[in-house]
C-alpha positions in Angstrom: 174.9 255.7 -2.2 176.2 256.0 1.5 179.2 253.5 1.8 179.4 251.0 4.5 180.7 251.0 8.2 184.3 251.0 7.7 186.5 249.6 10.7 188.7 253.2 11.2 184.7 254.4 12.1 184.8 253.0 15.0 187.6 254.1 17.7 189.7 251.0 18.4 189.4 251.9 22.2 190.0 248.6 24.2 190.5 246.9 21.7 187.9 243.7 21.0 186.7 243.0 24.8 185.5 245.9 25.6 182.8 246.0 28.6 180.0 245.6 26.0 181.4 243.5 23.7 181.8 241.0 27.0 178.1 241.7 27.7 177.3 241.1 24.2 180.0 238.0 23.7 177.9 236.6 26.7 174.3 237.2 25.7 175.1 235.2 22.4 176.6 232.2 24.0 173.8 231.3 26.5 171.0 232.1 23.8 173.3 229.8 21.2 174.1 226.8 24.0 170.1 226.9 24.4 169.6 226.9 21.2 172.1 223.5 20.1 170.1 221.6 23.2 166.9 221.8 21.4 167.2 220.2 18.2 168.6 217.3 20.3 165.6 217.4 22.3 163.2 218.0 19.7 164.3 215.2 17.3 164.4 212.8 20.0 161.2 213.5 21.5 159.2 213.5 17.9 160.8 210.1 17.2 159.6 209.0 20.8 156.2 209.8 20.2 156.0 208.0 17.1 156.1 211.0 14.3 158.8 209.0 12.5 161.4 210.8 10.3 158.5 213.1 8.3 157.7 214.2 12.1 161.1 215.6 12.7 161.5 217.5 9.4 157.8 219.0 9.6 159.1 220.2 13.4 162.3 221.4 12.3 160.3 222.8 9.3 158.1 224.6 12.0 161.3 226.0 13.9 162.6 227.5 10.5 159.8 228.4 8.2 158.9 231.2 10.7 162.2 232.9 10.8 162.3 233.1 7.1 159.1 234.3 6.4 159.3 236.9 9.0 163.1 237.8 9.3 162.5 240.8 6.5 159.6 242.3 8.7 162.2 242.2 11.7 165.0 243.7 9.9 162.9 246.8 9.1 162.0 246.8 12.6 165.0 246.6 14.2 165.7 249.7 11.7 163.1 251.5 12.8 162.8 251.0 16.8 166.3 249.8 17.5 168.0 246.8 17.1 168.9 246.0 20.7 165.1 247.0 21.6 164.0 244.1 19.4 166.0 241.8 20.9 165.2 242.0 23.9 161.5 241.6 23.2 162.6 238.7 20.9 164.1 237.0 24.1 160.7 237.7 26.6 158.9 236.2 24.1 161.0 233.1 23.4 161.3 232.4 26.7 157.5 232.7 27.3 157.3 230.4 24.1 159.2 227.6 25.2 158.3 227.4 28.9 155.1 226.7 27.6 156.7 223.9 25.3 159.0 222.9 28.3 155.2 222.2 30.2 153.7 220.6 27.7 156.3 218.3 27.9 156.4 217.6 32.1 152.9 217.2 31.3 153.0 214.4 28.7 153.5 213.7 25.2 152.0 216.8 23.4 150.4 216.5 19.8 152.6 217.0 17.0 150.3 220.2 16.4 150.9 221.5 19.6 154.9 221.2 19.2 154.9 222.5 16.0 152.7 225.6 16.6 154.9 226.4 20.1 158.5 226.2 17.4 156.7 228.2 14.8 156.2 230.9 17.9 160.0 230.5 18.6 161.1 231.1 15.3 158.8 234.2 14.6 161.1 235.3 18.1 164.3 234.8 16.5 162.8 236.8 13.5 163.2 239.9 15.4 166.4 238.9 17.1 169.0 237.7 14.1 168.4 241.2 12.5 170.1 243.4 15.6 173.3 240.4 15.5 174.5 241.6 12.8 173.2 245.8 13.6 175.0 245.4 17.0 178.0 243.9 15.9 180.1 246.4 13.9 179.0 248.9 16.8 180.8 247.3 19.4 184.1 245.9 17.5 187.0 247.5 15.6 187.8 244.6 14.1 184.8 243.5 12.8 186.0 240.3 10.8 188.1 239.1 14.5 184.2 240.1 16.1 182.2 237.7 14.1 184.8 234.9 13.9 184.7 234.9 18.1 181.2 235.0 18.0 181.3 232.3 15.7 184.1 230.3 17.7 181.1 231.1 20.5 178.3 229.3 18.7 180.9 226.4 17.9 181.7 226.0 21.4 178.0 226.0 22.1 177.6 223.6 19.4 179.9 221.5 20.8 178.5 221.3 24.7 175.5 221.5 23.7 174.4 218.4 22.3 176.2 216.4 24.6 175.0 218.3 27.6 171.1 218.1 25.9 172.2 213.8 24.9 173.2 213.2 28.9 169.9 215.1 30.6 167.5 212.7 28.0 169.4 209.7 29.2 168.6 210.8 32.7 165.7 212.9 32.3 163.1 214.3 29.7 162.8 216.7 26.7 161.1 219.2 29.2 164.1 219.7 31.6 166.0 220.3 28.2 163.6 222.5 26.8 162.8 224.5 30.4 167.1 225.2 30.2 166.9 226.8 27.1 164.5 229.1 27.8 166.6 230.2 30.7 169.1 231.1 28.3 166.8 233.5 26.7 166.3 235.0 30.3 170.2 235.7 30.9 171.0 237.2 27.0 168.1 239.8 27.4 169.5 240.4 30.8 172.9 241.2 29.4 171.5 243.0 26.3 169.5 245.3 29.1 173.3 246.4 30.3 174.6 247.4 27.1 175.6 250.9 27.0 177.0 252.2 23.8 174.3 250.8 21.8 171.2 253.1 21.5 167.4 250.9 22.9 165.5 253.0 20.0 166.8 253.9 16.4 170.6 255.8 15.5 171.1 257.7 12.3 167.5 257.4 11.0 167.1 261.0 9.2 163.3 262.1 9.5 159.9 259.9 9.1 159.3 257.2 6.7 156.2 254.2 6.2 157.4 250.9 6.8 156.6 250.1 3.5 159.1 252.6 2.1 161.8 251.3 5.0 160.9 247.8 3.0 161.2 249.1 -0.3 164.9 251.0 0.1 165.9 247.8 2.3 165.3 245.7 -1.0 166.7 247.9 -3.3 170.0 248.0 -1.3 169.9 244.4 -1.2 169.3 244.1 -5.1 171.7 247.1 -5.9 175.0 244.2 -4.7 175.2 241.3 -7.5 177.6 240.0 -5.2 175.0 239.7 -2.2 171.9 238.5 -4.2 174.1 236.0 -6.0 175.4 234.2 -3.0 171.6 234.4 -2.2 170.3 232.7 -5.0 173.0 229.9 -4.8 172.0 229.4 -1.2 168.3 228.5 -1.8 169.4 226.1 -3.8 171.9 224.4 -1.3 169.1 224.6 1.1 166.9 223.0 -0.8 168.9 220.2 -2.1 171.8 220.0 0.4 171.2 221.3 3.5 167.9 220.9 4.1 167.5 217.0 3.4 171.2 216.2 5.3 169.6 217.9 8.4 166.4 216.0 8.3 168.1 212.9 6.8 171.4 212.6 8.5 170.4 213.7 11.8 167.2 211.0 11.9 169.3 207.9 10.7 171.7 208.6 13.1 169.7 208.5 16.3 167.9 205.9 14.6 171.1 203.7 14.0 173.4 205.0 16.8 171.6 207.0 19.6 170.6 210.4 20.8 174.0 209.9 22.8 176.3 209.3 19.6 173.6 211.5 17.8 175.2 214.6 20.2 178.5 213.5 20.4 178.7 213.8 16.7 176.6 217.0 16.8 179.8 217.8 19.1 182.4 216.9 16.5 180.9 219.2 14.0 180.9 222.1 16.9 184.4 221.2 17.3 185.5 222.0 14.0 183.2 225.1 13.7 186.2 226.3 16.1 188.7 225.3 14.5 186.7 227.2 11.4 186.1 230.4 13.3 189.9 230.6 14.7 191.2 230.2 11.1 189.1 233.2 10.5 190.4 234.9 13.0 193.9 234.9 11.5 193.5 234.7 7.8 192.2 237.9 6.2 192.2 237.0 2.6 192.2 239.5 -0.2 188.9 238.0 -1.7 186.8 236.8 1.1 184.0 235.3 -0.7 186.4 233.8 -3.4 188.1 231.7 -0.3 185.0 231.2 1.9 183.7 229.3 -1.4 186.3 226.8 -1.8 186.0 226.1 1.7 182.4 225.2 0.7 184.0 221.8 -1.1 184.5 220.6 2.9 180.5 220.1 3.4 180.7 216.9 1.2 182.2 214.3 4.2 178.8 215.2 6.5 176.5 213.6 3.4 178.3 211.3 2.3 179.8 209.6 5.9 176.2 209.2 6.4 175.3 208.0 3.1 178.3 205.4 3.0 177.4 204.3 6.5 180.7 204.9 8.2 181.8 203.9 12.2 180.4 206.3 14.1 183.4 207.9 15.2 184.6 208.3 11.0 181.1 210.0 11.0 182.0 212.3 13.8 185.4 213.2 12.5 183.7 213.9 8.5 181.0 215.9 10.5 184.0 217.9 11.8 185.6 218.4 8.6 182.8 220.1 7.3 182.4 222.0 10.8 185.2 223.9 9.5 184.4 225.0 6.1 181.1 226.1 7.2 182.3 228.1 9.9 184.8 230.2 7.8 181.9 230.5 5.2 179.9 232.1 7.5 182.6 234.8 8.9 183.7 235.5 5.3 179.7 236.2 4.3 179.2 237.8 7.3 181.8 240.3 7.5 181.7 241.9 3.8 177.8 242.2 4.6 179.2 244.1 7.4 181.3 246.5 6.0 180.0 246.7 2.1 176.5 247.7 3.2 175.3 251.1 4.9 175.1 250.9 8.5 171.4 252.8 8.6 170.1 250.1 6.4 172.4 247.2 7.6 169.1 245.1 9.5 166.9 245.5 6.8 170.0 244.0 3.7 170.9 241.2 6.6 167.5 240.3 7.0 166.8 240.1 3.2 170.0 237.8 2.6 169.0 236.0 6.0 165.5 235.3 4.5 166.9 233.8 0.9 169.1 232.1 2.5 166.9 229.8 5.1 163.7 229.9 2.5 164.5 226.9 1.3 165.6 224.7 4.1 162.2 224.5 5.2 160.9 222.5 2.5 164.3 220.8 2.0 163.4 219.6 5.8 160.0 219.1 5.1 159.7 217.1 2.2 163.2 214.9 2.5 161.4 212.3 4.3 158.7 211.5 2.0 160.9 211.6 -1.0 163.3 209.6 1.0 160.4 207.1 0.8 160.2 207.2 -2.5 164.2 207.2 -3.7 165.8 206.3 -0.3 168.0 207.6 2.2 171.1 206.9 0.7 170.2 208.4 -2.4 168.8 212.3 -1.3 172.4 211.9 1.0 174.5 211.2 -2.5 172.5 214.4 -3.4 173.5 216.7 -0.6 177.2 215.9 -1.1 177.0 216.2 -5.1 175.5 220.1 -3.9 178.8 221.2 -1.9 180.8 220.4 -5.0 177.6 222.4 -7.5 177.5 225.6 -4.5 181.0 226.2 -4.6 181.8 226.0 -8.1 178.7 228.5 -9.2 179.8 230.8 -6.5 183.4 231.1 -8.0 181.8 231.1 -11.7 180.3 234.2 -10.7 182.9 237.6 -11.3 181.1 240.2 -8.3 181.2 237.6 -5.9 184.8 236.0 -6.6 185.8 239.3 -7.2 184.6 241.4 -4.4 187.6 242.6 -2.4 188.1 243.3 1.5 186.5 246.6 2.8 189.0 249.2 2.6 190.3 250.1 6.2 189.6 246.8 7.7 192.2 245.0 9.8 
């Protein structure tokens, strides 16, 4: 079995910010501020038009349930004609996709149909994009763990102004001016993306001609070959089922419903804030077991719930939405960086977009069916729930010896 991409593969050169790593850095940021405007936009506009809670999960449902059906197909695409070529289609066609939306919107109230149909579109775009993140990535960085916690510092910052930035043009504006910005951003990351030089457009390291079907199969058998990977998988579909999923649709409705779209953001803001403050203590901590600690920090998630739940100020909400800002945030650069260097770099798309795929499955119908169970138990309730599931995640993660047990690449920094 061919090891992984190992940091002393790639020549240290100038160090993190490198020309394309800056081009890169950049194309990331304006695709992620876009893409923290929108939920804003779209959760305040369905509950303008009178879709009610179930409206907003079905269209965040839309946005979602796309990505995760397709993501695999895009992972053995971005294999096969080049991750950075992908991308940049991925970004003509979301910003096709939601200028349309953005339209619709100047236009009127769309139907809920409409909406939904234009967000499945956007999702099947990031389908083909997420794949080439995490291709790109170890191909432009030395230090691949310090790579993914600035890009994650990036989306945290994004996270942070973009909610607010999405919460001020409602008050003065509509959904469509918010909507018609984000697809902008698309514009300027395929621009940058465009520039990139030490990244190939097509394929790198692809010996000879295979089906896509084979490309699919030895995709998933890498994938199945790590207990570790498939095991933090499993464990995620059900957090997104039961936790994440019905806190999205759940917390996020009840508070525009009992505070705002303006507190809604500024809270959105708080748990940006602490994604920082996550991804920074990434940057500098480089644990021995990475998954061992990034599940422990798992246990932080409970104050989002549960603030909600107990119905809390809203600045205690903002500052427990914060709290678990930073315990998801190191999470994700723990995860993200043994994927990195534990798997092959010539199948890397294809494993990321299989443990990209179990990982958002769920959320969906988490999203999508939280409001009528909500109507059924209550709010509070499916909130108690979502907490209770931090505290379930992290301790089967740590019950389980390859992924507690799986130790830092050898060579990394």
């Amino acid at each position: 079995m061919t090891r992984g991409l190992r940091a002393e593969d790639i020549p240290p050169g100038q160090g993190l910010w490198t020309p394309d790593f800056r081009l890169f850095f950049t194309a990331r940021t304006a695709s992620l501020l876009g893409d923290a405007m929108l939920p804003v936009a779209i959760t305040a506009a369905v509950l303008r038009a009178g879709y009610g809670t179930s409206g907003v999960g079905y269209a965040l449902a839309a946005l979602v349930a796309p990505f995760a059906a397709l993501i695999i197909f895009g992972g053995v695409m971005s294999d096969r004609f080049g991750a950075r070529r992908l991308m940049i289609i991925s970004d003509v066609a979301r910003l096709g996709s939601q200028g349309v939306l953005a339209l619709l919107f100047l236009l009127g109230t769309p139907p809920l149909w409409q909406i939904l149909a234009l967000l499945a579109l956007i999702g099947a775009g990031s389908a083909l994009f997420q794949p080439g993140v995490a291709t790109v990535t170890p191909l432009i960085a030395h230090d691949v763990q310090k790579a993914n916690a600035t890009l994650r510092v990036a989306e945290s910052v994004a996270v942070v102004i973009g909610p607010s930035v999405a919460g001020l043009l409602l008050v003065v504006s509509s959904p469509a001016v918010v909507v018609g910005v984000d697809a902008l951003t698309y514009a300027v990351s395929g621009v940058c993306l465009l520039r990139l030089r030490s990244v190939p457009m097509g394929p790198a390291g692809r010996a000879g001609a295979s089906t896509f079907r084979a490309d699919l199969v030895e995709g998933w058998r890498e994938f199945r070959a790590r207990t570790w990977l498939w095991s933090v998988i499993v464990v995620f579909m059900l957090w997104q089922l039961a936790g994440a999923g019905p806190t999205t649709t759940l917390g996020n409705s009840t508070l525009v419903t009992d505070h705002g779209a303006s507190v809604f953001g500024l809270v959105m803001s708080s748990l940006g804030a602490g994604s920082v403050v996550g991804g920074l203590v990434a940057m500098r901590f480089r644990p021995r077991y990475p998954l061992r600690a990034g599940a422990l920090s798992m246990v932080l998630w409970v104050p989002m719930p549960l603030s909600v739940a107990l119905g809390l100020p809203a600045p205690l909400i903002a500052v427990c939405y914060g709290v678990s800002g930073v315990g998801m945030a190191f999470w994700v650069v723990m995860f993200h960086t043994s994927v990195q260097t534990h798997v092959p770099h010539n199948v890397l798309g294809r494993v990321h977009a299989y443990d990209a795929a179990g990982s958002l499955v769920m959320k969906p119908v988490g999203q999508a069916v939280a409001g009528p169970l909500a109507l059924v138990v209550g709010t509070v309730q499916l909130l108690y729930v979502s907490a209770a599931m931090a505290l379930v995640v992290s301790a089967l993660l740590l019950a389980i010896p390859a992924v507690r047990g799986l130790k830092r690449a050898p060579g990394m920094p």
